[in-house]
ZAPA-511584 format. One record per residue (C-alpha): x, y, z; residue in one letter. Coordinates in nm, 2 decimals. Layout:
% residues N
(r (X, Y, Z), "a"),
...
This chain:
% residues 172
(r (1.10, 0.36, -1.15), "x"),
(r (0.97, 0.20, -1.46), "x"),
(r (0.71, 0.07, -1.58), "x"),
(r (0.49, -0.07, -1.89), "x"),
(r (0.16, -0.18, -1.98), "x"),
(r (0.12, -0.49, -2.12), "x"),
(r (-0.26, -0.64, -2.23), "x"),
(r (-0.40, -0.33, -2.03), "x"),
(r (-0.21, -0.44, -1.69), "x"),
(r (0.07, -0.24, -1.54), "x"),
(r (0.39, -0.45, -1.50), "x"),
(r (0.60, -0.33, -1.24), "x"),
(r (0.92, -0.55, -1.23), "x"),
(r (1.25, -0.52, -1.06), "x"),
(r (1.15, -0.17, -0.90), "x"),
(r (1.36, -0.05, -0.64), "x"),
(r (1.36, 0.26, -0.39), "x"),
(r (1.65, 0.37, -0.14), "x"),
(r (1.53, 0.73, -0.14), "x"),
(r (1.32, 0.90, 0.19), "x"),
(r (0.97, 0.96, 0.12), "x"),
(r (0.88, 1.20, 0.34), "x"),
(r (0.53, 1.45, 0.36), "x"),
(r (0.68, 1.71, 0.59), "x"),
(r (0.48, 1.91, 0.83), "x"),
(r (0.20, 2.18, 0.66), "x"),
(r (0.00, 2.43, 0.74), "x"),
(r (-0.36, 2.33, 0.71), "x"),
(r (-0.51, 2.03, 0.60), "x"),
(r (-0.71, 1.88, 0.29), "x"),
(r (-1.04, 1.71, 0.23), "x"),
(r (-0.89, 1.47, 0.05), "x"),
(r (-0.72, 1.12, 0.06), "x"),
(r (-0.33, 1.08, 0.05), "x"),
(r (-0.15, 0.76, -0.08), "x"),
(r (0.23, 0.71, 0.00), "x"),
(r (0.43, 0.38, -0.13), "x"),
(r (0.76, 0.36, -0.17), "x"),
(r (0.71, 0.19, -0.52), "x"),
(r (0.38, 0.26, -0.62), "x"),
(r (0.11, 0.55, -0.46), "x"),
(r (-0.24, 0.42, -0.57), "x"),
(r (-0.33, 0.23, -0.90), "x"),
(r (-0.69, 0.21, -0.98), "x"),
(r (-0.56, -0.07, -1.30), "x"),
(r (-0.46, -0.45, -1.33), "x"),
(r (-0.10, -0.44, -1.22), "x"),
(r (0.19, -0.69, -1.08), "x"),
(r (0.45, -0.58, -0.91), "x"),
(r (0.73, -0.89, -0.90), "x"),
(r (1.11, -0.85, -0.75), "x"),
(r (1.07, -0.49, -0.61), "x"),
(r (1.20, -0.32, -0.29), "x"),
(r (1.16, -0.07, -0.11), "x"),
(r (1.44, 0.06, 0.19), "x"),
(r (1.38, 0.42, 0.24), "x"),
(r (1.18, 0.60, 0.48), "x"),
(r (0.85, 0.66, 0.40), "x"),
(r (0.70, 0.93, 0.62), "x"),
(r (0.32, 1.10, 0.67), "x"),
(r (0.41, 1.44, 0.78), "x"),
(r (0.14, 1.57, 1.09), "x"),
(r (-0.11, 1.71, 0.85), "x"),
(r (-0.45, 1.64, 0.85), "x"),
(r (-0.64, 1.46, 0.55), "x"),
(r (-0.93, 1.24, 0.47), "x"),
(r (-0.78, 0.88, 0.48), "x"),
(r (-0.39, 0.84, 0.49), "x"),
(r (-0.26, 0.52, 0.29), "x"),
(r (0.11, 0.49, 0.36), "x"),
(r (0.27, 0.17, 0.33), "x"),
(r (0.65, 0.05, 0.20), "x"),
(r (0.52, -0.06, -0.15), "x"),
(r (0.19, 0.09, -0.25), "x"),
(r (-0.04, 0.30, -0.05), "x"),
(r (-0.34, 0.16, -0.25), "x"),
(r (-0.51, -0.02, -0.51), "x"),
(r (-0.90, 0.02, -0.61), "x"),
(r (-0.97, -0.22, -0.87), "x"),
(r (-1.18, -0.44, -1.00), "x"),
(r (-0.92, -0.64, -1.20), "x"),
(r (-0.62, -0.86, -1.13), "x"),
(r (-0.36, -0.76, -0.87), "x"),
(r (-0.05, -0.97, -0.82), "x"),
(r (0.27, -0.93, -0.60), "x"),
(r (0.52, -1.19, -0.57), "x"),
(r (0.90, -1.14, -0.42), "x"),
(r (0.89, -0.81, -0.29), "x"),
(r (1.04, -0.69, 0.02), "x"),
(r (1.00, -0.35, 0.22), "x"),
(r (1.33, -0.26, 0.47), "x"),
(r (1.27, 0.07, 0.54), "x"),
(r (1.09, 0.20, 0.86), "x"),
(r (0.73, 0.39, 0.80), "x"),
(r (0.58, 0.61, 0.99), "x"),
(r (0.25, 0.83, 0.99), "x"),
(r (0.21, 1.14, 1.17), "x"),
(r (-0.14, 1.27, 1.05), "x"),
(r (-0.47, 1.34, 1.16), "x"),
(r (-0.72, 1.18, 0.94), "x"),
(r (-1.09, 1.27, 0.92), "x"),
(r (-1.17, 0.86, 0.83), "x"),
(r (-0.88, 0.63, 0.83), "x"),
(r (-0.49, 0.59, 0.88), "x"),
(r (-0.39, 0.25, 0.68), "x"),
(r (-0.05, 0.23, 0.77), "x"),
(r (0.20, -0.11, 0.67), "x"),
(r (0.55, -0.20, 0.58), "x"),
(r (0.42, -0.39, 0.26), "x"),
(r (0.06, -0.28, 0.16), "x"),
(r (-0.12, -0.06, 0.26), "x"),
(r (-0.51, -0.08, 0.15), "x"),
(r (-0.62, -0.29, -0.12), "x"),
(r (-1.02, -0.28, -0.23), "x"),
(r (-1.09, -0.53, -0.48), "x"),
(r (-1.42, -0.51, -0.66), "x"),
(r (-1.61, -0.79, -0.82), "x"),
(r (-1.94, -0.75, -0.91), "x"),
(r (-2.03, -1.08, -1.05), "x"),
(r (-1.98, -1.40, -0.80), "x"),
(r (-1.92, -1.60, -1.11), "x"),
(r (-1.59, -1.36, -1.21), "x"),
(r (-1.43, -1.31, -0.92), "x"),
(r (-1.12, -1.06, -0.96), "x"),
(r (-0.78, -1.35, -0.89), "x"),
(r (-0.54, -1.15, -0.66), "x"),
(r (-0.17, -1.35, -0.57), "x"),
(r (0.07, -1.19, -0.28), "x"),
(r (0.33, -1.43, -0.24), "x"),
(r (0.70, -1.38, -0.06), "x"),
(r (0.61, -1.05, 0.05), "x"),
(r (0.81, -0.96, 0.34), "x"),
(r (0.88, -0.68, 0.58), "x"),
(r (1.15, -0.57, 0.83), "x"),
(r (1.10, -0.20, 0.88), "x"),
(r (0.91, -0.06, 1.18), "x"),
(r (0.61, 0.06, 1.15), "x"),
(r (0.48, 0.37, 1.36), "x"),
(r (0.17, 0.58, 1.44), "x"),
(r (0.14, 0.86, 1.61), "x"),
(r (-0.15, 1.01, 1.42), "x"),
(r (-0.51, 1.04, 1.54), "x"),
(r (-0.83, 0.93, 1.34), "x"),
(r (-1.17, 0.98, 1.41), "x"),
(r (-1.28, 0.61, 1.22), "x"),
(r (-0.97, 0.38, 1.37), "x"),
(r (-0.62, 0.29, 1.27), "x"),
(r (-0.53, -0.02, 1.09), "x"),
(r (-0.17, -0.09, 1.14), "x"),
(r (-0.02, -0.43, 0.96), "x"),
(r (0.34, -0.55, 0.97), "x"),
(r (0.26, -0.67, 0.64), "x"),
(r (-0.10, -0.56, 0.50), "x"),
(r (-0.31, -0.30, 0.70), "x"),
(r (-0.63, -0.38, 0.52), "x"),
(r (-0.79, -0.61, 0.24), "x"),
(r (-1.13, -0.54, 0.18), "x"),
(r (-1.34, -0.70, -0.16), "x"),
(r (-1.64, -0.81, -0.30), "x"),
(r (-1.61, -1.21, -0.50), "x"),
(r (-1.23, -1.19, -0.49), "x"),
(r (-1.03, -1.46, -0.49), "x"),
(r (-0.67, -1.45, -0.28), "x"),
(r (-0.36, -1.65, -0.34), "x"),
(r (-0.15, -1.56, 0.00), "x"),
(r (0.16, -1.73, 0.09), "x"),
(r (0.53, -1.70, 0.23), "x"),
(r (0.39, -1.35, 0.40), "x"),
(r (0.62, -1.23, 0.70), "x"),
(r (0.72, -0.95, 0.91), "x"),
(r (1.03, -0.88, 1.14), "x"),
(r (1.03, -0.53, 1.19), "x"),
């Protein structure tokens, strides 16, 4: 995978992944979170991620953890700057096997985005357009604060953000 920096924004363009992702099975567990994406794990920057695919497996091993983020093209974003995905496309199948002390986010796109804003009069401008997914999506895993389980996005959650969503769809 590459990638650049342009203006202080990670450009992610024409990305693509046919290898399996897989966290196998382990002994023990960790306090922490995991992130899983079969382009991107977590970004806590600007980025834009434009003509990128994902079809290999991506799999959360039975392990236990704080909050599992697994999802076909990033796990997570925590920002409080511009995020923008447009013609991507996830056909491999994900799956999450782990025990998670908080949450399991689990999609064949996106996993968790938390967009920050902390002025109403600059809110952060976030596009997903012509995002698509046709892998299945499975959990088996437990979690003591729910599962949130998208064919698409498992979970959007901001502060003064402003969202650009179109041409979204799932057939897995």
């Amino acid at each position: 995978i590459s990638d650049s920096v342009i203006n202080n924004v990670v450009v992610l363009e024409n990305c693509h992944n046919k290898g399996d992702l897989i966290i196998s099975e382990g002994k023990g567990s960790t306090s922490r979170n995991t992130y899983m994406g079969g382009i991107l794990a977590s970004s806590h920057k600007a980025f834009s991620m434009h003509k990128c695919t994902n079809s290999g497996r991506i799999e959360h091993g039975s392990i236990s953890t704080k909050n599992a983020n697994v999802g076909g093209l990033f796990g997570r974003t925590y920002t409080a700057s511009p995020v923008s995905i447009v013609d991507c496309h996830n056909y491999g199948d994900i799956v999450s096997n782990t025990t998670c002390t908080e949450g399991n986010y689990v999609a064949g796109c996106i996993s968790l985005m938390s967009l920050k804003s902390y002025s109403s009069t600059d809110p952060i401008l976030t596009t997903i357009k012509n995002v698509t997914n046709s892998g299945t999506v499975t959990v088996n895993g437990k979690s003591t604060k729910g599962r949130q389980i998208g064919g698409v996005i498992a979970n959007i959650n901001n502060i003064a953000t402003q969202y650009t969503i179109e041409d979204l769809s799932n057939s897995g």
